[in-house]
C-alpha positions in Angstrom: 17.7 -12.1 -2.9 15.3 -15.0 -3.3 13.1 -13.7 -0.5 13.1 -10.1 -1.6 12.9 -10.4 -5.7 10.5 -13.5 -5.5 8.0 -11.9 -3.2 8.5 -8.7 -5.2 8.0 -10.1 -8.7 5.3 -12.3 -7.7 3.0 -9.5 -5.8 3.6 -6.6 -7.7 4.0 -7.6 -11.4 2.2 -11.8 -11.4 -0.1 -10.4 -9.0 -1.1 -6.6 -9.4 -0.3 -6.7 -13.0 2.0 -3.5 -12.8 2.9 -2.1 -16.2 4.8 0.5 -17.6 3.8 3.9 -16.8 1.3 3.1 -13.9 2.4 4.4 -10.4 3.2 2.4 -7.2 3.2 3.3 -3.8 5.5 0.9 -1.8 4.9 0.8 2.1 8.1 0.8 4.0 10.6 1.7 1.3 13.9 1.2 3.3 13.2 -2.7 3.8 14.5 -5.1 1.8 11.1 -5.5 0.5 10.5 -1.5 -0.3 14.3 -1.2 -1.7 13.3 -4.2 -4.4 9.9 -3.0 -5.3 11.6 0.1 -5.8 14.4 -0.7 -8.0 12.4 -3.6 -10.5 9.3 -1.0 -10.6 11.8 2.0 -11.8 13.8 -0.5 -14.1 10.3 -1.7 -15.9 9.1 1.8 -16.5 6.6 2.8 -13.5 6.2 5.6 -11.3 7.3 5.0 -7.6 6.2 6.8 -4.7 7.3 5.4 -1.2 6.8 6.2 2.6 9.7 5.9 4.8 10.1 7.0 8.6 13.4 8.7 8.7 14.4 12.0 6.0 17.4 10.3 5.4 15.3 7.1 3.9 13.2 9.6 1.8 17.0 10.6 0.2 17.9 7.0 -0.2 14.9 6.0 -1.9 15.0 8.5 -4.2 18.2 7.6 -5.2 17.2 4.0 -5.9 14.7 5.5 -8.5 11.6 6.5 -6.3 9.7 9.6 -8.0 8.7 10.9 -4.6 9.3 9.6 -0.6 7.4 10.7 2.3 8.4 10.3 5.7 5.3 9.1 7.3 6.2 10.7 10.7 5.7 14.4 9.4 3.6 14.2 7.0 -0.1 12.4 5.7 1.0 10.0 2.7 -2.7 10.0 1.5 -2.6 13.9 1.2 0.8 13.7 -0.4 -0.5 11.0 -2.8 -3.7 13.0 -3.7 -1.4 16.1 -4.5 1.3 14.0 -6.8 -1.2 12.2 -8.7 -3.5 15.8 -8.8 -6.5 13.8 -7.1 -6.6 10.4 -9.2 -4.7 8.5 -6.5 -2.1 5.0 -7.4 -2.8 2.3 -9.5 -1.1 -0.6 -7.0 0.3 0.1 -3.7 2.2 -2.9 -1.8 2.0 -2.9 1.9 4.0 -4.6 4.8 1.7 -2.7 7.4 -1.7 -3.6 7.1 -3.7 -2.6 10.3 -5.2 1.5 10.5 -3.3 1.6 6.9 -6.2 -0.5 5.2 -8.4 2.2 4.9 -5.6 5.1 3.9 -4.9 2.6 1.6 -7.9 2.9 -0.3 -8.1 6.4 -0.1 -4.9 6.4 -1.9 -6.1 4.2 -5.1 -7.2 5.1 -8.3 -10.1 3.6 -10.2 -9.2 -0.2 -10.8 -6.5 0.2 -8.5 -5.0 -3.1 -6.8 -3.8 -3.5 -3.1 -1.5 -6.0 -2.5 -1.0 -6.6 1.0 2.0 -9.0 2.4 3.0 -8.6 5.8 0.9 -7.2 8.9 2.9 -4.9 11.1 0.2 -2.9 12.3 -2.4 -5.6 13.2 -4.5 -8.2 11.3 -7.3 -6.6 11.4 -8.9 -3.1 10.1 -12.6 -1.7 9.4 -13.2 -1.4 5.7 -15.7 0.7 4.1 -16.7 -1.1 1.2 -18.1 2.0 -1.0 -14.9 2.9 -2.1 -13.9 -0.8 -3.6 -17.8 -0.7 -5.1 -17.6 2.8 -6.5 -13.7 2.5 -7.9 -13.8 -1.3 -8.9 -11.0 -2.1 -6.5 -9.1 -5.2 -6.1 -7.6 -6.1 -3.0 -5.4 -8.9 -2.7 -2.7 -10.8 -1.0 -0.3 -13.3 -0.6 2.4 -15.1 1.3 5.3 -17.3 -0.8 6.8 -20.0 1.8 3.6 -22.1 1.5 3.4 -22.3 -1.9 4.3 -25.3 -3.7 7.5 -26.0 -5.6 6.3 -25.9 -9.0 4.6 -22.6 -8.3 8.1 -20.7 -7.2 10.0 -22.5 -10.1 7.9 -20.3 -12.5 8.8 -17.3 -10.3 12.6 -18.6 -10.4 12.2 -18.7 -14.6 10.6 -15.5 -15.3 13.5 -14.0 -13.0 16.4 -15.7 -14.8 14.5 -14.2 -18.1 13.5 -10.9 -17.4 15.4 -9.6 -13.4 18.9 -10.8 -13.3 20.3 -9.5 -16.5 19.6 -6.2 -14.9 21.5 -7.4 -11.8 24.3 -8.9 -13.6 24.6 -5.0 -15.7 24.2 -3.4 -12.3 21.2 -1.6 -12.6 19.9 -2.9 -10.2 21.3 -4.7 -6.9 20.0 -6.0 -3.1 20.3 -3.4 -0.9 22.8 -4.2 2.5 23.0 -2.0 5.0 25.5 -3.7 7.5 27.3 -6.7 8.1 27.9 -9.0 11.8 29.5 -11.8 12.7 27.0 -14.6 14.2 28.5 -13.7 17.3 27.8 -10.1 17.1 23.6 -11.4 16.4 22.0 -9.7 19.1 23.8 -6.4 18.1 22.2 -6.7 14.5 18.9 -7.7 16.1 19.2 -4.2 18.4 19.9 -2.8 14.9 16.9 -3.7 13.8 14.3 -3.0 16.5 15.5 0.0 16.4 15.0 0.6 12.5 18.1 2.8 11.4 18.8 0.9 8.8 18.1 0.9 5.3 18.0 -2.6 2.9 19.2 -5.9 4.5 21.0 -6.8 7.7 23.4 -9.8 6.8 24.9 -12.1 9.7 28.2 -13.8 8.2 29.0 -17.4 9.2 32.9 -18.2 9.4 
């Protein structure tokens, strides 16, 4: 939970500034990452859209409160997105790829849109054509948590107790598991992993 809603709160609503109403693409909506974003943008009034790599994460997505998922593997998310926003593209989209999704990404913005990039799957590195930021007043951002200071994830820890876990403590909203191992059992929830079946967080229980 700490990992997940801190990153979360701090990208997407510190950070990108998402308010009520706006849309949000979330990159890699089965993670723990994607099934947060999803849940806190829903619960504070946005619009969610999501890509996902399996049909069976599309259904599970929507369920947590995405207005539409696309399964990247059969289908163009910046088409999709021009189509469900009729042409005017996301205001913030947070992405865990990076790489040959940087410039998709901006295809997919609106005008003042906000990209919020925290993790690099695809690469480091990307060719940018900087027309599109000029011409749409972009902003593209990014951030990682564990080297920030104390006093900088205390704040994040207050505006959570405030505004986040009374919506965990009703239930409306909750961290996502998908499966459970023994600390003996590790390499079988790495396999898990790699192999990306699941959905939310893998847990390893110490007895």
């Amino acid at each position: 939970m700490p990992e997940t809603f801190f990153t979360v709160w701090s990208n997407v609503f510190d950070r990108a500034g998402l308010k009520p109403q706006e849309t949000l693409l979330v990159h890699g909506g089965g993670s723990g990452i994607g099934t947060t974003a999803i849940q806190l943008a829903h619960a504070f009034g946005a619009h969610v859209f999501t890509t996902v790599g399996s049909d069976e994460k599309c259904a599970f997505c929507l369920e947590l409160g995405a207005k539409a998922a696309i399964n990247y593997r059969s289908r163009d998310f910046v088409e999709v997105i021009s189509r469900l926003t009729d042409g005017k593209g996301v205001n913030v989209i947070l992405d865990i790829i990076g790489g040959d999704y940087f410039p998709r990404n901006l295809k997919c913005l609106s005008a003042d849109g906000r990209l919020v990039q925290i993790a690099l799957q695809n690469g480091v590195k990307s060719e940018i054509n900087l027309l599109p930021v000029m011409l749409k007043r972009l902003t593209i951002t990014g951030s990682t948590l564990r080297i920030r200071d104390t006093e900088f994830k205390t704040a994040i820890a207050r505006q959570l107790k405030a505004k986040v876990w009374p919506l965990l403590e009703q239930g409306s909203i909750k961290p996502v598991i998908h499966s459970t191992f023994k600390l003996t059992e590790a390499g079988l929830a790495h396999a898990l992993m790699e192999s990306s079946r699941h959905t939310g967080k893998i847990i390893l229980t110490v007895d």
